[in-house]
Each structure stands twice: as C-alpha cells, then as structure tokens.
N, CA and C atoms as an extended XYZ file, in Angstrom:
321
Properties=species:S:1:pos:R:3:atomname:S:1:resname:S:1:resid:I:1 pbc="F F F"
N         0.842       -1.185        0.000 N   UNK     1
C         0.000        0.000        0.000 CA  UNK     1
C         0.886        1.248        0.000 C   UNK     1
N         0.791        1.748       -0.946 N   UNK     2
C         1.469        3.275       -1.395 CA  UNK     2
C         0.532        4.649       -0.390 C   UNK     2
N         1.363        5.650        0.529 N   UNK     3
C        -0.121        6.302        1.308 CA  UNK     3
C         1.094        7.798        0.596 C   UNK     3
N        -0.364        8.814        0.231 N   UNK     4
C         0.779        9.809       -0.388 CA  UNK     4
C         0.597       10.974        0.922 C   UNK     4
N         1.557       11.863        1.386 N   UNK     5
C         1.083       12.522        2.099 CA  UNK     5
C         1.719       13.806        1.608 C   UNK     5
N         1.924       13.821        0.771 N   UNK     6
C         2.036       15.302        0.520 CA  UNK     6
C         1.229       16.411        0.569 C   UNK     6
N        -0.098       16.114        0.537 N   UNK     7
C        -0.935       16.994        0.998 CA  UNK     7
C        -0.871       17.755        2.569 C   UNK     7
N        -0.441       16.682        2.961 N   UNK     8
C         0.087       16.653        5.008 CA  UNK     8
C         0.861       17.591        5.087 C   UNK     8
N         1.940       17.375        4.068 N   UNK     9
C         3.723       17.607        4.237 CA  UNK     9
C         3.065       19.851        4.597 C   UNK     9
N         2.310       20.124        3.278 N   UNK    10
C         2.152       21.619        3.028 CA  UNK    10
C         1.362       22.012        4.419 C   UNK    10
N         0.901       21.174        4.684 N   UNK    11
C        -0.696       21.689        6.135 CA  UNK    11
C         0.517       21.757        7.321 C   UNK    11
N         1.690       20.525        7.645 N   UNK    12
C         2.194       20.731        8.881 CA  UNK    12
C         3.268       21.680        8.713 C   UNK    12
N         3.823       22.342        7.377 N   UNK    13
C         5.137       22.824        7.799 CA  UNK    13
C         4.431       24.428        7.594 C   UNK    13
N         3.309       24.796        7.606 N   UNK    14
C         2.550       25.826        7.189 CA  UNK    14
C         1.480       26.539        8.429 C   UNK    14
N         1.869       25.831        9.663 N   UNK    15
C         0.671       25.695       10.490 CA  UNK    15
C         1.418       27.204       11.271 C   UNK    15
N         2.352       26.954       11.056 N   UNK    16
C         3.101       28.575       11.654 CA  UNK    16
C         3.041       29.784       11.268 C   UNK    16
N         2.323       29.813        9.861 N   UNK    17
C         2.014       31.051        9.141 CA  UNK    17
C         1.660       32.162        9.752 C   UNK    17
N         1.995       33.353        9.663 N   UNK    18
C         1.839       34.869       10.151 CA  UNK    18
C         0.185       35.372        9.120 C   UNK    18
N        -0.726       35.444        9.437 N   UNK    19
C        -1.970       36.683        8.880 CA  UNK    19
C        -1.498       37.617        8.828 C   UNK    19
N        -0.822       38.574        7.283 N   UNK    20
C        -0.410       39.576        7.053 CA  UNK    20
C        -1.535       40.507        7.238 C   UNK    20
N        -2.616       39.983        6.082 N   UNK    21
C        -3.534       40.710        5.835 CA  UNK    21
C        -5.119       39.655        5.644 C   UNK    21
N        -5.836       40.732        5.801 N   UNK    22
C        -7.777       40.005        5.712 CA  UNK    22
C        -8.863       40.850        5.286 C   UNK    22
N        -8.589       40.885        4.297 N   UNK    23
C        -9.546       42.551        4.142 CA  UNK    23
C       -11.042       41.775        3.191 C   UNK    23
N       -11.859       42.944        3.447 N   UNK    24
C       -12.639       42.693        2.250 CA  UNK    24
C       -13.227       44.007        2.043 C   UNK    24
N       -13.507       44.529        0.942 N   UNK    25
C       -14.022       45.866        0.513 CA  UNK    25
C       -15.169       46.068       -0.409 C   UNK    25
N       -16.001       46.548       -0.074 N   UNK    26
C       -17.421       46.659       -0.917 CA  UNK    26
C       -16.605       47.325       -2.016 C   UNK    26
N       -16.824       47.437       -3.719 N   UNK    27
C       -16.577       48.065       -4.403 CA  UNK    27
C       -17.556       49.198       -4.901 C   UNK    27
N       -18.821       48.165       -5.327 N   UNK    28
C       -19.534       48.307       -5.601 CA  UNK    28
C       -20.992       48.004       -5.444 C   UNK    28
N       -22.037       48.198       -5.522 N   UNK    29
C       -23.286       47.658       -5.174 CA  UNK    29
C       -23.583       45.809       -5.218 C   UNK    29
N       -22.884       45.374       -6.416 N   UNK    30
C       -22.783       44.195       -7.191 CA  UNK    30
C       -21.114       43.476       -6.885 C   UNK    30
N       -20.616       43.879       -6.225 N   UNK    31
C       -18.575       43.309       -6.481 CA  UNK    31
C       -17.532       43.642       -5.107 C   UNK    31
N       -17.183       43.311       -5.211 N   UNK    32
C       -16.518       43.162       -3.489 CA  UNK    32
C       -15.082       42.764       -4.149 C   UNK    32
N       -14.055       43.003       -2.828 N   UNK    33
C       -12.834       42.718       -3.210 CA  UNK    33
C       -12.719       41.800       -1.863 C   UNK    33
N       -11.976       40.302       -2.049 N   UNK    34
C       -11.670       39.610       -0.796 CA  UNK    34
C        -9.633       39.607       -0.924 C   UNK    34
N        -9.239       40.110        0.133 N   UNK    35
C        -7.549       39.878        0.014 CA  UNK    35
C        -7.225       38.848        1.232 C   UNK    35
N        -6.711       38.486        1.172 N   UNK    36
C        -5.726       37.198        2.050 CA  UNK    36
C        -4.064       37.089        2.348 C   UNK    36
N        -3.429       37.683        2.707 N   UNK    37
C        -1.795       37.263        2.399 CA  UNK    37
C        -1.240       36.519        3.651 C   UNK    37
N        -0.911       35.498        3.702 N   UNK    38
C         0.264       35.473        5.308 CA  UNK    38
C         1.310       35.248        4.475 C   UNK    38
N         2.740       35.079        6.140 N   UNK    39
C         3.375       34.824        5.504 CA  UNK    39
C         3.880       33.530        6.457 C   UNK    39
N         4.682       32.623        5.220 N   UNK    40
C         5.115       31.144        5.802 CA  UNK    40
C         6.036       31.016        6.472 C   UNK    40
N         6.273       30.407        7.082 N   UNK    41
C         8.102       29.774        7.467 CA  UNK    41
C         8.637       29.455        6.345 C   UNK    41
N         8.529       28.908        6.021 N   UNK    42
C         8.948       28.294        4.568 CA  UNK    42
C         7.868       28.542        3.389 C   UNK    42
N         8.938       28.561        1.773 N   UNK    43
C         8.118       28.834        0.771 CA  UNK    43
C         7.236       27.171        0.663 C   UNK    43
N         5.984       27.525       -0.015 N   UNK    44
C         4.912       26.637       -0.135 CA  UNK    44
C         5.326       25.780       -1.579 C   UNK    44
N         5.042       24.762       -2.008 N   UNK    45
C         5.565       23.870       -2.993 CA  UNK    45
C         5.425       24.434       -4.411 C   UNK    45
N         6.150       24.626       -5.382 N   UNK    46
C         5.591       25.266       -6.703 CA  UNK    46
C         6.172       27.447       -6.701 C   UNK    46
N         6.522       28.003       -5.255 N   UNK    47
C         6.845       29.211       -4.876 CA  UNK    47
C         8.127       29.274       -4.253 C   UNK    47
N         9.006       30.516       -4.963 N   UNK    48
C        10.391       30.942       -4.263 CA  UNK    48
C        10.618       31.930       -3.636 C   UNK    48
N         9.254       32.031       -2.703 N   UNK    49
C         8.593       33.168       -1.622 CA  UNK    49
C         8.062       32.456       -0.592 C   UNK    49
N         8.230       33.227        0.675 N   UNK    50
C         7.276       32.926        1.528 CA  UNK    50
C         6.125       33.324        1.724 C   UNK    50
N         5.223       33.672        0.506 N   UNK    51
C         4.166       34.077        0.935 CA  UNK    51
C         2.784       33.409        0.561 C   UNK    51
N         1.678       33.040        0.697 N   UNK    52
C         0.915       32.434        0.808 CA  UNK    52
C        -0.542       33.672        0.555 C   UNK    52
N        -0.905       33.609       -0.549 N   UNK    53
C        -2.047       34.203       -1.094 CA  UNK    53
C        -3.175       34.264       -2.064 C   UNK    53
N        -4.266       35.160       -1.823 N   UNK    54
C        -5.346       34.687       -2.579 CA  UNK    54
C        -5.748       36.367       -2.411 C   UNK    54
N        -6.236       36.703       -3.664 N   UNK    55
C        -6.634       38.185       -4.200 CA  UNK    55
C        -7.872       37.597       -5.057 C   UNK    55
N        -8.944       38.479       -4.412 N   UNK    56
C       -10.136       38.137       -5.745 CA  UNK    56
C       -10.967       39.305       -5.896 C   UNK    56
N       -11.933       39.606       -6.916 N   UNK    57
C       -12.678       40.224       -6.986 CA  UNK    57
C       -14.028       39.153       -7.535 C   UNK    57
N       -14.942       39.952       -6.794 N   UNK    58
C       -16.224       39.241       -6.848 CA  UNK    58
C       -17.124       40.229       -7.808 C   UNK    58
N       -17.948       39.905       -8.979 N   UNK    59
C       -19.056       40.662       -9.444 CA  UNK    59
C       -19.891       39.636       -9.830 C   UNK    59
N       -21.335       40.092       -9.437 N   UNK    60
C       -22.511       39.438       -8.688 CA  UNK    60
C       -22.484       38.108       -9.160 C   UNK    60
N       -21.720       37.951       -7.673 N   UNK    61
C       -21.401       36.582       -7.263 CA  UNK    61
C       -20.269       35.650       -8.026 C   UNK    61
N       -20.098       36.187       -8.779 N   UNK    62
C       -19.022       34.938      -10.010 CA  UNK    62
C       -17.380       35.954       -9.751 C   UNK    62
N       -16.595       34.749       -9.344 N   UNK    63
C       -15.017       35.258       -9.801 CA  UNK    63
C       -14.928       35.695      -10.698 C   UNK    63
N       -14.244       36.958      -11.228 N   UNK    64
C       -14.008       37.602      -12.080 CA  UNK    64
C       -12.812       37.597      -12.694 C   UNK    64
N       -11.954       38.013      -11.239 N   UNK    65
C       -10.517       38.207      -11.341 CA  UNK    65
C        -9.955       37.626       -9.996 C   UNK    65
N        -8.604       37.181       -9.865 N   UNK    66
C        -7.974       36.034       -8.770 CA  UNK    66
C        -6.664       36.151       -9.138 C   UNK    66
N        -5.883       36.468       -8.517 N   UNK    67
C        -4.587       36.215       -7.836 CA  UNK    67
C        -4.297       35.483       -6.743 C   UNK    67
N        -3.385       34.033       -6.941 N   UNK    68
C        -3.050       32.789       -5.852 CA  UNK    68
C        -1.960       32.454       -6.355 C   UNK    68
N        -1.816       31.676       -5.779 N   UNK    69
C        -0.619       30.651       -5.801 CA  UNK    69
C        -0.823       29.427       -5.226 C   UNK    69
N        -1.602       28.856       -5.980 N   UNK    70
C        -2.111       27.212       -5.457 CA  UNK    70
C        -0.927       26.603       -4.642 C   UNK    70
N        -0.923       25.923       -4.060 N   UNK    71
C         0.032       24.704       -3.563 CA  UNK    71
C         0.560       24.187       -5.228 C   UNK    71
N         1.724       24.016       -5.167 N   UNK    72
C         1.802       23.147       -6.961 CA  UNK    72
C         1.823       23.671       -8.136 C   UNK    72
N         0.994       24.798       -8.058 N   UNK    73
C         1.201       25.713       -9.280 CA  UNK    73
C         1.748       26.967       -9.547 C   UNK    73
N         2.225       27.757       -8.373 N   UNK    74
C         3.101       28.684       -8.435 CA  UNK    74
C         2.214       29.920       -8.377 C   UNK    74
N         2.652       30.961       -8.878 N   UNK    75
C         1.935       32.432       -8.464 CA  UNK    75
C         0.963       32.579      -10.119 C   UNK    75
N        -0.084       32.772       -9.872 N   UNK    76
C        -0.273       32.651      -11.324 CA  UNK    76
C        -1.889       33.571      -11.097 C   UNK    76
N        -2.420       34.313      -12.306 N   UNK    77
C        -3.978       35.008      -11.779 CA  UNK    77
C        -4.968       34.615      -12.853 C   UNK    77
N        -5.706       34.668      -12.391 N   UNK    78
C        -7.192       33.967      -13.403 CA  UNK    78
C        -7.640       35.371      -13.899 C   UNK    78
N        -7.989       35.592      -15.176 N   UNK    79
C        -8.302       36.716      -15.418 CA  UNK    79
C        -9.568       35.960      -17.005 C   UNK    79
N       -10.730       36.722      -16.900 N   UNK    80
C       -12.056       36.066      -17.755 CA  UNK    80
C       -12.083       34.717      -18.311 C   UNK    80
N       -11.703       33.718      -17.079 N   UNK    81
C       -11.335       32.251      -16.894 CA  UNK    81
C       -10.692       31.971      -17.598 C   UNK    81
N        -9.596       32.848      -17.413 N   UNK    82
C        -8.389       32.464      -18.704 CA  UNK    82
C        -7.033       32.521      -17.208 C   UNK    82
N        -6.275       31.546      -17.281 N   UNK    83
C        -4.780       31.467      -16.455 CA  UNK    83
C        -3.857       31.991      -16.980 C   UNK    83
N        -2.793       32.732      -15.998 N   UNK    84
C        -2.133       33.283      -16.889 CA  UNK    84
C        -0.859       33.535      -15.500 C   UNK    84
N         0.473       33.224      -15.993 N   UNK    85
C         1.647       33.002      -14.968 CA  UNK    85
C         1.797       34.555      -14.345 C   UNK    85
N         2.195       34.843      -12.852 N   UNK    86
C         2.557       36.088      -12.506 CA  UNK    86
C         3.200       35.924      -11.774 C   UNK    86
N         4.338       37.202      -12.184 N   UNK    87
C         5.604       36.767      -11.434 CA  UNK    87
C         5.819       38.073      -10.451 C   UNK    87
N         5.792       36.901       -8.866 N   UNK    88
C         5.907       37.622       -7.738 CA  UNK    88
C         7.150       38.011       -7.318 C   UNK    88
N         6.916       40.044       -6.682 N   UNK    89
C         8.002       40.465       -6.962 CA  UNK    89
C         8.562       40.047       -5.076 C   UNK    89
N         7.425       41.024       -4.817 N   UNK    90
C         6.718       41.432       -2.954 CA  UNK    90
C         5.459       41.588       -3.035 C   UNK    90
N         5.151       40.930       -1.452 N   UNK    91
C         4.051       41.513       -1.356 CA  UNK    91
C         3.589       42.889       -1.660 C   UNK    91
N         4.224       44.152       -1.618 N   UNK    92
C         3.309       45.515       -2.389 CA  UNK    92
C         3.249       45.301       -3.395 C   UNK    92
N         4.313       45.002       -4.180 N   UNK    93
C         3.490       44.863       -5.596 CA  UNK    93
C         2.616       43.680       -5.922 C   UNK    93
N         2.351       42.807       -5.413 N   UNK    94
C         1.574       42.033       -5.565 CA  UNK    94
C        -0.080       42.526       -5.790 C   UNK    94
N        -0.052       43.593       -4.433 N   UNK    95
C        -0.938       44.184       -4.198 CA  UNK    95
C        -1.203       45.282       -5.232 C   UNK    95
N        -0.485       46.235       -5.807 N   UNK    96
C        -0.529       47.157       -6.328 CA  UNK    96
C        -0.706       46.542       -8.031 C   UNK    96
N        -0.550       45.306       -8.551 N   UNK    97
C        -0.567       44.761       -9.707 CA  UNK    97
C        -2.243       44.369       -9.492 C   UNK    97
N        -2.562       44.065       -8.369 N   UNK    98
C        -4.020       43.230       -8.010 CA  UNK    98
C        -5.111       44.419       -8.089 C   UNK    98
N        -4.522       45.341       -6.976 N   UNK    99
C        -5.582       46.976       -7.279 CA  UNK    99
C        -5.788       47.496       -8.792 C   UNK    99
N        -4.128       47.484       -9.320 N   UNK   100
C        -4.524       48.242      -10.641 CA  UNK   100
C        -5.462       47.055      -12.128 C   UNK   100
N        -5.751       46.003      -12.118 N   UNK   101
C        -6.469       45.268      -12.316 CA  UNK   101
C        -7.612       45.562      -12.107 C   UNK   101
N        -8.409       45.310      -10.604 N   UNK   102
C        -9.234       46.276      -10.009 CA  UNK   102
C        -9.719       47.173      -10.924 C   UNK   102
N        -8.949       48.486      -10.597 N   UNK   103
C        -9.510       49.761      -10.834 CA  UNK   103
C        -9.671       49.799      -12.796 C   UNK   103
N        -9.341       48.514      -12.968 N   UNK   104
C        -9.597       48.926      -14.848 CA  UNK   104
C       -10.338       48.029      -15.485 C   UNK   104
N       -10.781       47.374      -14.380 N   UNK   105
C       -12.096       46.411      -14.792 CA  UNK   105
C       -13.480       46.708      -14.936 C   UNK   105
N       -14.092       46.579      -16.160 N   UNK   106
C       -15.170       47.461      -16.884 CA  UNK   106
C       -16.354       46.295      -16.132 C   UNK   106
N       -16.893       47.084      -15.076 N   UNK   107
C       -18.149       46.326      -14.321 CA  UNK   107
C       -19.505       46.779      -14.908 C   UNK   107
C-alpha cells in the first residue's frame, strides 16, 4: 500500500504562518474585493517566496478576477477564466498589480 502525504507535508510545515492581511471591501453595489496574504516559514511547494495568497474580486457573485498561488502551481492570476503566470516580486506589488487590475475592470 502506497499512502501519499504530501498533501500533510504543506498543512504541517505551514501551520506557523503569520496573517499579514484580511480585508474585504465593498466596491460596488454588485462586487466586493476579498484579500488574504500570510506569511510562511517556509516557501509553499511550486513558490520561491514565503508568501501564501489569494486576491479576488467578486461581481454578482461569479469570480471575475484572482490572484493565488495554489500549492503546486506557483503564483499565477485567473483573469475572464483564462490562467495566466505572474511573477511575484513582494508583497506591495503584488498588491498594487491586483488593485490596478481592479480599478480597470469594466463592471
């Protein structure tokens, strides 16, 4: 019997993570912004950062736009369900690449 635990390996060496940030912001009547960042002890599998995040914008109700970095897949943002690689500098610009997205999205 083969048991895989790599799923384990990311949950126990991750349990130490710092909550940078937790925001969420009405935009609009219809769209909300949810942000997430901590940061790790160690970089997460697929990242050559310690940081651990999820950027979204919501319009009524459906993901729009998303910035993560899955476990495995590296830093990468969903933009009109299309994937597309992004390369993390820091957290501000992370943020400031995620806002200006944001602010030029035709709602």
């Amino acid at each position: 019997m083969i048991i895989d635990n790599r799923a384990n390996v990311g949950m126990f060496s991750n349990m130490n993570a710092e909550l940078m940030l937790n925001e969420r912001h009405i935009i609009s009547e219809n769209a909300f912004v949810e942000a997430v960042v901590w940061r790790l002890p160690v970089p997460s599998m697929g990242s050559g950062h310690v940081f651990k995040y999820r950027l979204a914008l919501a319009v009524d109700g459906h993901c729009v736009l998303r910035y993560d970095n899955e476990q495995g897949k590296g830093d990468h943002r969903h933009v009109h369900g299309e994937e597309h690689p992004y390369i993390f500098t820091n957290p501000r610009a992370l943020l400031d690449d995620f806002w200006n997205d944001v602010d030029n999205w035709r709602f």
